[in-house]
VEXGULO-380006 format. One record per residue: residue number from 1; residue in one letter; chain; z, y, x of N, C-alpha, C in turn. Coordinates in Angstrom, 1 decimal, always signed. Each point is the difference from the previous one (the first is absolute). Layout:
N
+------+-------+-------+--------+--------+--------+--------+--------+--------+--------+--------+--------+
| mipa | titor | vexfi |    npz |    npy |    npx |   capz |   capy |   capx |    cpz |    cpy |    cpx |
+------+-------+-------+--------+--------+--------+--------+--------+--------+--------+--------+--------+
|  NUM |     a |     A |      Z |      Y |      X |      Z |      Y |      X |      Z |      Y |      X |
...
+------+-------+-------+--------+--------+--------+--------+--------+--------+--------+--------+--------+
END
This chain:
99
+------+-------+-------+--------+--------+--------+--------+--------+--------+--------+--------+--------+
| mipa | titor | vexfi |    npz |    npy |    npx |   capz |   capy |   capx |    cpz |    cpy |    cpx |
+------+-------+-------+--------+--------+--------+--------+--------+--------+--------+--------+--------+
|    1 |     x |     A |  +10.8 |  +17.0 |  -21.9 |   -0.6 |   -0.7 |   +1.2 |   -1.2 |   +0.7 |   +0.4 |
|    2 |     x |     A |   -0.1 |   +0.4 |   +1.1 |   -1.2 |   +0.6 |   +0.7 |   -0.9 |   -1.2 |   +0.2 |
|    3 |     x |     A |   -1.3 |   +0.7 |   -0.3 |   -1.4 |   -1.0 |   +0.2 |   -0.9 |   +0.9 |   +0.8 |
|    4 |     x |     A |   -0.9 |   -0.5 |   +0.8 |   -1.0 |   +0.6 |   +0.7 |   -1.7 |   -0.7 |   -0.3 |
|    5 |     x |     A |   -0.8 |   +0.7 |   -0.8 |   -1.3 |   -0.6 |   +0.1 |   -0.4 |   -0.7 |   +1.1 |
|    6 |     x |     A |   -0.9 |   -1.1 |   -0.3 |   -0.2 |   -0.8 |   +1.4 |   -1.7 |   +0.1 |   -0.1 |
|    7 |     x |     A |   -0.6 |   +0.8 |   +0.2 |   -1.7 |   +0.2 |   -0.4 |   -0.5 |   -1.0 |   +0.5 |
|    8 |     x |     A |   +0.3 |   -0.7 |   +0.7 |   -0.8 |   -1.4 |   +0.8 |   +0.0 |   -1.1 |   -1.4 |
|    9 |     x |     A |   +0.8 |   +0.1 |   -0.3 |   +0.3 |   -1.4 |   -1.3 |   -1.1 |   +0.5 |   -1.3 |
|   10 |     x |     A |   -0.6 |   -1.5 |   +0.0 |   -1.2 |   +0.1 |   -1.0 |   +0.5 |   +0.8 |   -1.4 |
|   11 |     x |     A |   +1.4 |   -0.5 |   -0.7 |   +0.2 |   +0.2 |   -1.0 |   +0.7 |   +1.7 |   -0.2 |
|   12 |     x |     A |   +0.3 |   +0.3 |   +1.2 |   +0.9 |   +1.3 |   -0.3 |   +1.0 |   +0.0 |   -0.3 |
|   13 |     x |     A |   +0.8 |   -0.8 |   +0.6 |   +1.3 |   -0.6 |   -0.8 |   +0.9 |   +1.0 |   +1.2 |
|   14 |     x |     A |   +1.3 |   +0.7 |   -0.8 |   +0.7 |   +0.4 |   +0.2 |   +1.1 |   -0.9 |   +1.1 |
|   15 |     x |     A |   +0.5 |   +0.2 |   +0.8 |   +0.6 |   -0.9 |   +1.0 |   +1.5 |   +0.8 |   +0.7 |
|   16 |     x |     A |   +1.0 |   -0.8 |   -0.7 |   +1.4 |   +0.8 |   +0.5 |   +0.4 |   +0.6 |   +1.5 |
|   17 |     x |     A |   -0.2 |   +0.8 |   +0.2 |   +0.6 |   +0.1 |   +1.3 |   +0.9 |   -0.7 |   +0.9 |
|   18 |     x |     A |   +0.9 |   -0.6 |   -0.8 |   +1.1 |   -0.8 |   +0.6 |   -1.0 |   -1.0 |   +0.8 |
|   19 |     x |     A |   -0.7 |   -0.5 |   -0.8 |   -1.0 |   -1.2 |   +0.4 |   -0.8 |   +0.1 |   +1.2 |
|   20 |     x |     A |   -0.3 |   +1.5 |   +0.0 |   -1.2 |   +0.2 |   +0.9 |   +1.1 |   +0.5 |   +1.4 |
|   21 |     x |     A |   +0.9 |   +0.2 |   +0.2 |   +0.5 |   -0.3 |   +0.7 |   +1.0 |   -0.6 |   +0.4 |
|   22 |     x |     A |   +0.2 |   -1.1 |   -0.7 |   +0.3 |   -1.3 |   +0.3 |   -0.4 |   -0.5 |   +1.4 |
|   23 |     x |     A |   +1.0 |   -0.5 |   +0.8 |   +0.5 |   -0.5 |   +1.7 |   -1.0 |   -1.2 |   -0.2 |
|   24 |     x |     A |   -1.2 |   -0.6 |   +0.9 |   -0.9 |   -1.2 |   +0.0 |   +0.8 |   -0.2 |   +1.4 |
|   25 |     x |     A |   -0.1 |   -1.3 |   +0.3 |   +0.6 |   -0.7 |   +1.0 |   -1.4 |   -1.0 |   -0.3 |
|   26 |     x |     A |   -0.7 |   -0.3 |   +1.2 |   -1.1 |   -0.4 |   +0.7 |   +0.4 |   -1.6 |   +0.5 |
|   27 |     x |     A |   -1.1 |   -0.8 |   -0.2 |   +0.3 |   -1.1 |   +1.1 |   -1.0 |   +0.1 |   +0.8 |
|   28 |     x |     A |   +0.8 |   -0.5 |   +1.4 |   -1.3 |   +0.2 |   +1.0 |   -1.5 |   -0.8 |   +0.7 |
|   29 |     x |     A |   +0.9 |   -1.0 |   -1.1 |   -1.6 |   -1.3 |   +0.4 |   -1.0 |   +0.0 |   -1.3 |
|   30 |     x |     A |   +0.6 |   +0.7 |   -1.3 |   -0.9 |   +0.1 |   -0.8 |   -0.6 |   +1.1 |   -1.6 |
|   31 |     x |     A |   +0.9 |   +0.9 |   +0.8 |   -0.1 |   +1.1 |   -0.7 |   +0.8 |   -0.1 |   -1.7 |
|   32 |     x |     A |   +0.5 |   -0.8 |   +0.0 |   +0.7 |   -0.4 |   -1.3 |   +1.2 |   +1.2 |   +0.1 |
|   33 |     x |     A |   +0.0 |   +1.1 |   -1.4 |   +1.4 |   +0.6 |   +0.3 |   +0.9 |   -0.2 |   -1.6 |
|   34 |     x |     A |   +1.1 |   +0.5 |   -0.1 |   +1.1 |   +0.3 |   -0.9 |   +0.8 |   +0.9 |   +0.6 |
|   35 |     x |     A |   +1.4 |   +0.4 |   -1.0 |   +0.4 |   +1.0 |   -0.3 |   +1.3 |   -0.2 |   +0.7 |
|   36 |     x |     A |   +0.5 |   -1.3 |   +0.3 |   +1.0 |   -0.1 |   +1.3 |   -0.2 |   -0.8 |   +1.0 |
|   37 |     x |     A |   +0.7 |   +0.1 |   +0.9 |   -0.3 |   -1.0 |   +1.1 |   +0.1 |   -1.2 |   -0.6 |
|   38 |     x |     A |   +1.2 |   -0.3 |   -0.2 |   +1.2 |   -1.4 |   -0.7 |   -1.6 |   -0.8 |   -0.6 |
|   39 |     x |     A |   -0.8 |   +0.9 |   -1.1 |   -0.8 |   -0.8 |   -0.6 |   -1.3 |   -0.2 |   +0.9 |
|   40 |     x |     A |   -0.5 |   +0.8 |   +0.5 |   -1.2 |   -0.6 |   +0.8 |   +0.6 |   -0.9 |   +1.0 |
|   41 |     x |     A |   +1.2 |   +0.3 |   +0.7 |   +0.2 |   -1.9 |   +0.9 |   +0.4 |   -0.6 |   -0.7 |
|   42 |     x |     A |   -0.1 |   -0.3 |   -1.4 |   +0.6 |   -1.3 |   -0.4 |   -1.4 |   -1.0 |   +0.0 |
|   43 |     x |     A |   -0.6 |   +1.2 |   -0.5 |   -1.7 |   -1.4 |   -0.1 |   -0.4 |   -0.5 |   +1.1 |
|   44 |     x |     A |   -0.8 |   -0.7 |   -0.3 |   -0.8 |   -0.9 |   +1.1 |   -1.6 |   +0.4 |   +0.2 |
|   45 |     x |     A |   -0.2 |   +0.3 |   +1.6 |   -1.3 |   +1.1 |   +0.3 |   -0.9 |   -1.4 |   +0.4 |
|   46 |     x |     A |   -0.9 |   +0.5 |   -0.7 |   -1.6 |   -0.7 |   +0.4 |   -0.2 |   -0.3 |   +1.4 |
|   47 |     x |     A |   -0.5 |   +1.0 |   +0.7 |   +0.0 |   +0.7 |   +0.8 |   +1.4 |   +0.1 |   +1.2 |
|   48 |     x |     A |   +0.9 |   -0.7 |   +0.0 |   +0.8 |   +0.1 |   +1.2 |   -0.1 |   -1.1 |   +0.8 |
|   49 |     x |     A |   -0.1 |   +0.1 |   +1.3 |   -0.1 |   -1.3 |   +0.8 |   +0.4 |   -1.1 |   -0.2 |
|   50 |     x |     A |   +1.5 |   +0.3 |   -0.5 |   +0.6 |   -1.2 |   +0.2 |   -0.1 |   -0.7 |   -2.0 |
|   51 |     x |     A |   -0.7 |   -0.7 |   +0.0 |   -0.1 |   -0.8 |   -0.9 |   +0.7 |   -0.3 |   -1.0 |
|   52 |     x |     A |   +0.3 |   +0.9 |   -1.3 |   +0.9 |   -0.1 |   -0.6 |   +0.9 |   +1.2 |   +0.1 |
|   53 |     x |     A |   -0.1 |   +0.9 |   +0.8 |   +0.9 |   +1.6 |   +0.4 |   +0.0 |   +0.6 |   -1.1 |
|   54 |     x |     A |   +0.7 |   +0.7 |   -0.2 |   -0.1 |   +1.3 |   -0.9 |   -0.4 |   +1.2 |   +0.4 |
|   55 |     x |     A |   +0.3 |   +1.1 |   -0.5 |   -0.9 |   +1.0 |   +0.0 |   +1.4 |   +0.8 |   +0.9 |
|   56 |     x |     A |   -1.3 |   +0.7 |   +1.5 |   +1.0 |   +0.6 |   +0.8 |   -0.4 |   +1.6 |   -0.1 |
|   57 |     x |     A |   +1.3 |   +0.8 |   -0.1 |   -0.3 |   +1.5 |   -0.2 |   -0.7 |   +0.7 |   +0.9 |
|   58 |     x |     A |   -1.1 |   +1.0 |   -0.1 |   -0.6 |   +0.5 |   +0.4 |   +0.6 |   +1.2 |   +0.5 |
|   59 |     x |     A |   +0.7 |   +0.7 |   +1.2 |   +0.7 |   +0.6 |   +0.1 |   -0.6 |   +1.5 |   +0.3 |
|   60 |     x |     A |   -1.4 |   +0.1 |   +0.3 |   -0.5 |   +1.5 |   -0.5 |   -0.4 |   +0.6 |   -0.6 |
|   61 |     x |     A |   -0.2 |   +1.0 |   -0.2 |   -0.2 |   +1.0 |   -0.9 |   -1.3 |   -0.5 |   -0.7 |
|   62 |     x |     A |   +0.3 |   +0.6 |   -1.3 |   -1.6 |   -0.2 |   -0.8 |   -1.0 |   +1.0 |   +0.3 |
|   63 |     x |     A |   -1.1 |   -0.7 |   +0.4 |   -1.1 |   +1.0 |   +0.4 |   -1.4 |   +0.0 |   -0.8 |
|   64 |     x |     A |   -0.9 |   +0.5 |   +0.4 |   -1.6 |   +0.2 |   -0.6 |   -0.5 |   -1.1 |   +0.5 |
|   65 |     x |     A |   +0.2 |   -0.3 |   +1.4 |   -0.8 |   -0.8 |   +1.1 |   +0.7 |   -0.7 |   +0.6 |
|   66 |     x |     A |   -0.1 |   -1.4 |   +0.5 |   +1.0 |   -1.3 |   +0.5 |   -0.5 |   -0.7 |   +1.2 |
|   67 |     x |     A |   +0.4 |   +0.3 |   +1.3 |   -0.7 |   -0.5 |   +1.2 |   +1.2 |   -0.9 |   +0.9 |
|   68 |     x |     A |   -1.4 |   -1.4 |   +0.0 |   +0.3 |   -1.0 |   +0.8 |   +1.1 |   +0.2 |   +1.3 |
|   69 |     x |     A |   +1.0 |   -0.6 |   +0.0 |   +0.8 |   +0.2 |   +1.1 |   -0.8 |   -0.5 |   +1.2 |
|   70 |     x |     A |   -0.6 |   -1.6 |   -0.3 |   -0.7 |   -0.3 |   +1.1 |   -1.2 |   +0.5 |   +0.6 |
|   71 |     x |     A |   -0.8 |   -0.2 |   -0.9 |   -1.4 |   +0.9 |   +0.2 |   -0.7 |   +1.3 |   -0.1 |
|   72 |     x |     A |   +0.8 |   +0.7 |   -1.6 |   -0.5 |   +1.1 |   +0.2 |   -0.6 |   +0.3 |   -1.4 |
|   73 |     x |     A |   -0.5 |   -1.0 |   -0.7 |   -0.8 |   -0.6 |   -1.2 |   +0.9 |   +0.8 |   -1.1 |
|   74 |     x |     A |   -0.8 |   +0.8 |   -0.6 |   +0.7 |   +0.9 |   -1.0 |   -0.6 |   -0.4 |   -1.5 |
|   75 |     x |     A |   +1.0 |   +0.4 |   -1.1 |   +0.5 |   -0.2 |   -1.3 |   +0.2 |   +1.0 |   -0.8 |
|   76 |     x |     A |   -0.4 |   -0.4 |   -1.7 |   +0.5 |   +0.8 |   -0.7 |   +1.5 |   +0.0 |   -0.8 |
|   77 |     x |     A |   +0.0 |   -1.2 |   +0.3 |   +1.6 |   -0.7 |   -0.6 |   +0.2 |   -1.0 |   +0.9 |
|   78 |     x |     A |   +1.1 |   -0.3 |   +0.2 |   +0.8 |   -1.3 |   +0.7 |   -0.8 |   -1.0 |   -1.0 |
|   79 |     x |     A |   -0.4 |   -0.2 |   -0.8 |   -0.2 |   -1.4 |   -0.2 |   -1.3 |   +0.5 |   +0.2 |
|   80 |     x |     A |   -1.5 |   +0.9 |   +0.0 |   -1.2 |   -0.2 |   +0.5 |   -0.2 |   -0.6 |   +1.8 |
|   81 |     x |     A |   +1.8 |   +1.0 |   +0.8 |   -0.5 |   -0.4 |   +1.2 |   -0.2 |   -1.4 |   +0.6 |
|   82 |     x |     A |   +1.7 |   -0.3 |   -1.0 |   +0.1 |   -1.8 |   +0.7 |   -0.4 |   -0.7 |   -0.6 |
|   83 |     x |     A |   -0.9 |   +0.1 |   -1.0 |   -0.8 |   -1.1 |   -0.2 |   -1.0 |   -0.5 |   +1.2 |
|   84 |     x |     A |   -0.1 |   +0.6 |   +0.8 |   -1.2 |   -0.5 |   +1.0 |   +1.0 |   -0.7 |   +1.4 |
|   85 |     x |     A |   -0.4 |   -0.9 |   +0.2 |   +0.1 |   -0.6 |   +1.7 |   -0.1 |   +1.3 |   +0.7 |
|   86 |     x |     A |   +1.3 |   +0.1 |   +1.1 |   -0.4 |   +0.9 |   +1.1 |   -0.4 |   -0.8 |   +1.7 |
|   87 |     x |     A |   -1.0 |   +0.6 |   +0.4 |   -0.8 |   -0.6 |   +1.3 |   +1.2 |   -0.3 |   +0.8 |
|   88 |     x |     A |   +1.0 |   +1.0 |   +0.2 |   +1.1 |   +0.4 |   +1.2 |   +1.3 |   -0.2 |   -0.2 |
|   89 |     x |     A |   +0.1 |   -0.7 |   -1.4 |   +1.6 |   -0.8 |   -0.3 |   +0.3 |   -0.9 |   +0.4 |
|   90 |     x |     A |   +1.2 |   +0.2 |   +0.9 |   +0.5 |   -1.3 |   +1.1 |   -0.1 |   -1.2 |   -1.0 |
|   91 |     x |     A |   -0.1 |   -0.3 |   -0.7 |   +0.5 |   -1.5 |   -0.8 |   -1.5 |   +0.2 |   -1.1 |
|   92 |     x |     A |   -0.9 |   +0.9 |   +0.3 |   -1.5 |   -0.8 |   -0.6 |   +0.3 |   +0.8 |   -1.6 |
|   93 |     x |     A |   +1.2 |   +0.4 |   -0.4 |   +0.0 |   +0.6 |   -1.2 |   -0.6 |   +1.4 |   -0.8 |
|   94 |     x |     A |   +0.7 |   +0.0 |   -0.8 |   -0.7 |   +1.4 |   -0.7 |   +0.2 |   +0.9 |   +0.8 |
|   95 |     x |     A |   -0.9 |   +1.3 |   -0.6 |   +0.3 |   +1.5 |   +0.6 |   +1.6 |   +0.5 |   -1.0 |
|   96 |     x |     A |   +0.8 |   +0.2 |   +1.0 |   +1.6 |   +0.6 |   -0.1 |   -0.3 |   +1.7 |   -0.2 |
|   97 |     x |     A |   +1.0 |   +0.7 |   -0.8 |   -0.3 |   +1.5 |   -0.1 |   +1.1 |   +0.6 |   +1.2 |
|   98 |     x |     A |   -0.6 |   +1.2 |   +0.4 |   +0.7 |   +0.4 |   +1.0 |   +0.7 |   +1.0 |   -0.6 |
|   99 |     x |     A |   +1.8 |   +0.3 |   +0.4 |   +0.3 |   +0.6 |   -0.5 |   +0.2 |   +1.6 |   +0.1 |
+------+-------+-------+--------+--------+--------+--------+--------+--------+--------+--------+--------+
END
């Protein structure tokens, strides 16, 4: 099994490559990810309008930076952006990532 050092990690711990690139599938109201779709919609998102929703797939690409579809209001992760109320979301809600 191939491993790739991860220098960012406090301990130095060896980390499989399979792992590190491992497919994340994104939700888009709260940054919650996993390793299939199937499993991230099965849960139930904090963060989705409708009360009780599960978690809806984020369908763009993973990036460095995450900007507000409505406003513009930029992010370091899906879940730093939409945590915040957006000024210019028709329905008064969070900042949405654009894709």
């Amino acid at each position: 099994m191939e491993t790739e050092n991860n220098n960012e990690n406090r301990n130095n711990v060896n980390i499989p490559l399979e792992r590190l690139l491992m497919a994340k599938y994104y939700c888009k109201y709260c940054g919650t990810f996993a390793s299939t779709v199937s499993s991230l919609t099965s849960g139930t998102c904090p963060r989705n309008p409708v009360k009780g929703g599960r978690h809806v797939l984020y369908e763009g690409s993973e990036k460095s930076q995450y900007v507000c579809k409505y406003c513009g209001t930029k992010g370091s992760s899906i879940s730093s952006l939409t945590s915040g109320t957006c000024p210019r979301h028709p329905a008064k809600g969070k900042h949405e990532p654009a894709l």
